[in-house]
C-alpha positions as CSV (number, residue, x, y, z in Angstrom):
1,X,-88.9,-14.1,-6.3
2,X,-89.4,-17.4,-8.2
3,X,-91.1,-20.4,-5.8
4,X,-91.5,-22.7,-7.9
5,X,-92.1,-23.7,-11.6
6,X,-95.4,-23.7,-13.2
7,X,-94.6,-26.3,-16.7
8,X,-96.8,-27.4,-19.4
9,X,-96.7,-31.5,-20.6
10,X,-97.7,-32.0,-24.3
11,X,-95.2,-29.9,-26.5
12,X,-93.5,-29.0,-24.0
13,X,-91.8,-32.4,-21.7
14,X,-93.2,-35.0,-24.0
15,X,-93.6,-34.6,-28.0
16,X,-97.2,-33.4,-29.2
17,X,-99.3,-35.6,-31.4
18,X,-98.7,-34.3,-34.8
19,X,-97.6,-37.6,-36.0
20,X,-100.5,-39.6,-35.1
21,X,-102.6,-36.3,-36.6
22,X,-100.4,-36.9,-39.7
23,X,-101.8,-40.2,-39.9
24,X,-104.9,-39.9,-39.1
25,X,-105.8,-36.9,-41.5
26,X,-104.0,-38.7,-44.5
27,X,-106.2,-41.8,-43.6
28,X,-109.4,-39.3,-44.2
29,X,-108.2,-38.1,-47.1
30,X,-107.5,-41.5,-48.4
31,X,-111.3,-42.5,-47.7
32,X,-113.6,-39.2,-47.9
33,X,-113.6,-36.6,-50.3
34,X,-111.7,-33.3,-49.9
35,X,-109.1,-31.3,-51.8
36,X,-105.8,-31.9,-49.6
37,X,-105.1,-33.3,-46.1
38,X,-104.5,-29.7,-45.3
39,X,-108.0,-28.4,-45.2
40,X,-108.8,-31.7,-43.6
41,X,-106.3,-30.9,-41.0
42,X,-107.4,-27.6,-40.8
43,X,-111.3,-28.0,-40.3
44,X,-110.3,-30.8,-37.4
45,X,-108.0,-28.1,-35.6
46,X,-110.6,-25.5,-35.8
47,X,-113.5,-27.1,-34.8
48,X,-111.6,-29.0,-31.5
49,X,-110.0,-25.7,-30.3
50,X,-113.7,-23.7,-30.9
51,X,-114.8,-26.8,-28.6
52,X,-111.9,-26.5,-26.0
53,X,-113.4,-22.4,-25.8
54,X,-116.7,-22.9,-25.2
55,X,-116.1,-26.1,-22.8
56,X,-115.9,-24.5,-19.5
57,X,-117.5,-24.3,-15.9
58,X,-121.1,-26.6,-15.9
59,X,-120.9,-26.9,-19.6
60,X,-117.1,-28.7,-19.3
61,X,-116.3,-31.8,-20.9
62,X,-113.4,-33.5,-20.8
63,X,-110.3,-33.4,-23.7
64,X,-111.0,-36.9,-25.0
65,X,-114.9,-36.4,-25.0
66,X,-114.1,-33.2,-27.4
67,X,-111.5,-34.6,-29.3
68,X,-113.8,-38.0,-30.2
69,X,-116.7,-35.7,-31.1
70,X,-114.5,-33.5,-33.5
71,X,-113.1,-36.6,-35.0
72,X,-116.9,-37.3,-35.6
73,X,-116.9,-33.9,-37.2
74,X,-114.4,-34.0,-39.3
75,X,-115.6,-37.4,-40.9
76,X,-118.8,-35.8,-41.3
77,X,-117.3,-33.0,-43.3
78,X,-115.1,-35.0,-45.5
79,X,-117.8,-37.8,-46.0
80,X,-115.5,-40.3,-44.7
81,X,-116.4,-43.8,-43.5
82,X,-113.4,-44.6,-40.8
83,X,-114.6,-45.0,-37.7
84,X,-114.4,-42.5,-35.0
85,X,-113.6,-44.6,-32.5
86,X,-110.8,-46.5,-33.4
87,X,-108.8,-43.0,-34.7
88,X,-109.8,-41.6,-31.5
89,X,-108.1,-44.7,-29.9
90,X,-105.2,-44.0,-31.5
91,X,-104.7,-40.7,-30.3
92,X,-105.4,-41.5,-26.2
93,X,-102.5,-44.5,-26.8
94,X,-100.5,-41.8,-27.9
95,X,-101.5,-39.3,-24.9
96,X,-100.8,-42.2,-22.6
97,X,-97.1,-43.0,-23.4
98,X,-95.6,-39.9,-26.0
99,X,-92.1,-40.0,-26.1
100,X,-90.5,-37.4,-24.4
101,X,-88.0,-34.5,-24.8
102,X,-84.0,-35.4,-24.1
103,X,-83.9,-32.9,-21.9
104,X,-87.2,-33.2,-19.7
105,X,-85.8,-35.7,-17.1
106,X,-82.6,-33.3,-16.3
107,X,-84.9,-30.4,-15.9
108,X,-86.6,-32.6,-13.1
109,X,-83.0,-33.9,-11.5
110,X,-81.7,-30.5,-12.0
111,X,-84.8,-28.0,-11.0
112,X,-83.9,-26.1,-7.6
113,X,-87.6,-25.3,-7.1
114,X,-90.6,-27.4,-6.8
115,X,-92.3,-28.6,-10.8
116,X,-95.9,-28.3,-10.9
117,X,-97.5,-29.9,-14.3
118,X,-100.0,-27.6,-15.6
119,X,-101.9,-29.4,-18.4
120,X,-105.2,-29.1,-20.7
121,X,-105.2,-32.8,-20.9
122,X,-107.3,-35.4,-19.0
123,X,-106.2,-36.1,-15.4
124,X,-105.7,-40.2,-16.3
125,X,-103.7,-39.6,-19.4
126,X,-101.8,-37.6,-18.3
127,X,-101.1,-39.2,-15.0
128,X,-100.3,-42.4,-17.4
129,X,-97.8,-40.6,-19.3
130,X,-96.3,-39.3,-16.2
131,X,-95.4,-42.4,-14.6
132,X,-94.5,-43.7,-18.1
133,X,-91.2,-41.7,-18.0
134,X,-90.7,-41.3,-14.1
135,X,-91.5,-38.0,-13.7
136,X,-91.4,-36.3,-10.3
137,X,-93.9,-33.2,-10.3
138,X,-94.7,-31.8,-7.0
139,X,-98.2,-31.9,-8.0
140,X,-100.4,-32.1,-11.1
141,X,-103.4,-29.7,-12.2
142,X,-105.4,-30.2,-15.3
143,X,-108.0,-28.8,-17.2
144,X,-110.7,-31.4,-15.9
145,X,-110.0,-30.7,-12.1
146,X,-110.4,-26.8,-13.1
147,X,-113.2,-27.8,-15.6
148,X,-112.0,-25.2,-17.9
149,X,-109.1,-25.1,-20.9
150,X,-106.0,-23.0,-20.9
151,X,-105.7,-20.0,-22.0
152,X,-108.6,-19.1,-19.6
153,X,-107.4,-18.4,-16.2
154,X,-109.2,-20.9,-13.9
155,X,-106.2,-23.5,-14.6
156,X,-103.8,-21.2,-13.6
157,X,-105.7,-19.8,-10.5
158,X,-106.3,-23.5,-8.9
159,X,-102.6,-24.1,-9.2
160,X,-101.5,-20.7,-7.6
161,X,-104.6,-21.8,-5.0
162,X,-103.7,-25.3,-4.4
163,X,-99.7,-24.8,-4.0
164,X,-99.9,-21.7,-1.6
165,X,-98.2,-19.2,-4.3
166,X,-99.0,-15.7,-5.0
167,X,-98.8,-15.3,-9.4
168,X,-95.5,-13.6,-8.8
169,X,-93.9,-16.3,-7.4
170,X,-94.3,-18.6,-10.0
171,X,-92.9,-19.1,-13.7
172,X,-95.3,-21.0,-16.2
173,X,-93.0,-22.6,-19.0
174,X,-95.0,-23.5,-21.9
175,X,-94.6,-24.3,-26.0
176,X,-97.6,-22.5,-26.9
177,X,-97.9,-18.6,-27.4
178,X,-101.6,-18.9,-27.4
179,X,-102.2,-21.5,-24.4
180,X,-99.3,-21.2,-22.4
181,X,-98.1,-17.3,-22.4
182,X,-101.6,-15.4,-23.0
183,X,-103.0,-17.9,-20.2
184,X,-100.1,-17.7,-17.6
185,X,-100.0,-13.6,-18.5
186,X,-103.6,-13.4,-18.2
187,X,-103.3,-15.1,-14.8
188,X,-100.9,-12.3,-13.4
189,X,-98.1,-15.5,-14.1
190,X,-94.5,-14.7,-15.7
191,X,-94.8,-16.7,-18.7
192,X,-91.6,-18.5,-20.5
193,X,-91.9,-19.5,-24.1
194,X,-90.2,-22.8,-24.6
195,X,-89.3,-22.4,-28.3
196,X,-87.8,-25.2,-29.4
197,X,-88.0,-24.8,-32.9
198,X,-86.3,-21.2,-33.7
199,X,-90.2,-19.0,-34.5
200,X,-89.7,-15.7,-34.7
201,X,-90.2,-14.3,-31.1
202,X,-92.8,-11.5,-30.2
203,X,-91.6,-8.2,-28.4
204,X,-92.2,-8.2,-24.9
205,X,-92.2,-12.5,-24.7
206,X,-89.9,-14.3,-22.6
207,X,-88.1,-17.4,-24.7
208,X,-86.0,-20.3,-24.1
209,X,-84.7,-23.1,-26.4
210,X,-84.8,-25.5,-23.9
211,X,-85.8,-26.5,-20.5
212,X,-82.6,-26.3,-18.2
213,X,-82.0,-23.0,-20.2
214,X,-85.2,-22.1,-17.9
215,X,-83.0,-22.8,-14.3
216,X,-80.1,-20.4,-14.7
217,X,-82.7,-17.7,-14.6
218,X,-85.1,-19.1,-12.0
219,X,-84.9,-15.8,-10.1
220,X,-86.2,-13.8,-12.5
């Protein structure tokens, strides 16, 4: 039986960065040298996520520490001169107050279980974004407190730890196949697949269009 709800934040309540990522990769492409603002976007993605991978346990560093150096990368690459630090800037202003989805503050009002944020962002930001739109989470567990990145487990197992649950007792909702459902299934977790957006869905995945669709089946 369902205890309690296990839910991603970036993609998932609130609206990813792809905008400001938008921006910012046009802006390199404007100033460095490469054939589109694809394979600009593409080398950035690539080289954060290999990052996020090998960032765990005593060699762990934080999201925004990876995501500044990366930036560094990627101007490197492209032989761009816009500094690092002020695009990085504009991505933890984002982190800090992202607009949300219209239907994250009725899953909170309507939830019958308990909402536990599980997150691969930085404990402040994401705290900050949380009290931004008056969230009520139960509690919070990110990928610095477990100094390691979803899809590998140790996220997962410090929120079954910390909250008293067994893995099947909780539901982890999440936007991303790779992230959210290989790491919650990985964990032993039933994994949701919020897919918002209509993708073609795997065999054997569980998906939902939205949040509340999640309650009427919280006894799965």
């Amino acid at each position: 039986m369902i205890k309690a709800f296990f839910v991603d934040f970036y993609g998932t309540l609130v609206h990813e960065d792809g905008e400001i990522i938008k921006e910012i990769t046009q802006l390199i492409f404007e100033t460095g040298k490469a054939e589109s603002p694809q394979e600009i976007a593409g080398f950035w993605w690539n080289d954060f996520q290999n990052m996020c991978l090998n960032s765990h346990g005593e060699t762990f560093e934080t999201q925004r520490a990876l995501e500044r150096r990366s930036i560094e990368h990627t101007l490197n690459r492209f032989r761009s001169p816009a500094k690092a630090e002020e695009l990085s800037d504009k991505m933890f202003r984002h982190w800090m107050k992202p607009p949300a989805f219209e239907d994250a503050k009725r899953f909170f009002e309507l939830s019958p279980l308990p909402i536990y944020i599980v997150s691969n962002i930085d404990t402040d930001d994401v705290q900050a974004a949380i009290e931004y739109h008056g969230f009520t989470p139960a509690a919070v567990f990110t990928s610095e407190r477990a100094r390691a990145y979803k899809p590998r487990k140790e996220l997962f197992e410090l929120a079954l730890k910390e909250t008293g649950l067994t893995p099947n007792e909780a539901a982890h909702i999440g936007d991303s196949l790779g992230s959210d459902v290989k790491g919650a299934a990985g964990a032993g977790i039933r994994a949701v697949w919020l897919n918002r957006f209509g993708r073609a869905v795997p065999d054997g995945v569980v998906s939902v269009t939205g949040l509340v669709d999640v309650l009427g089946a919280y006894r799965m």
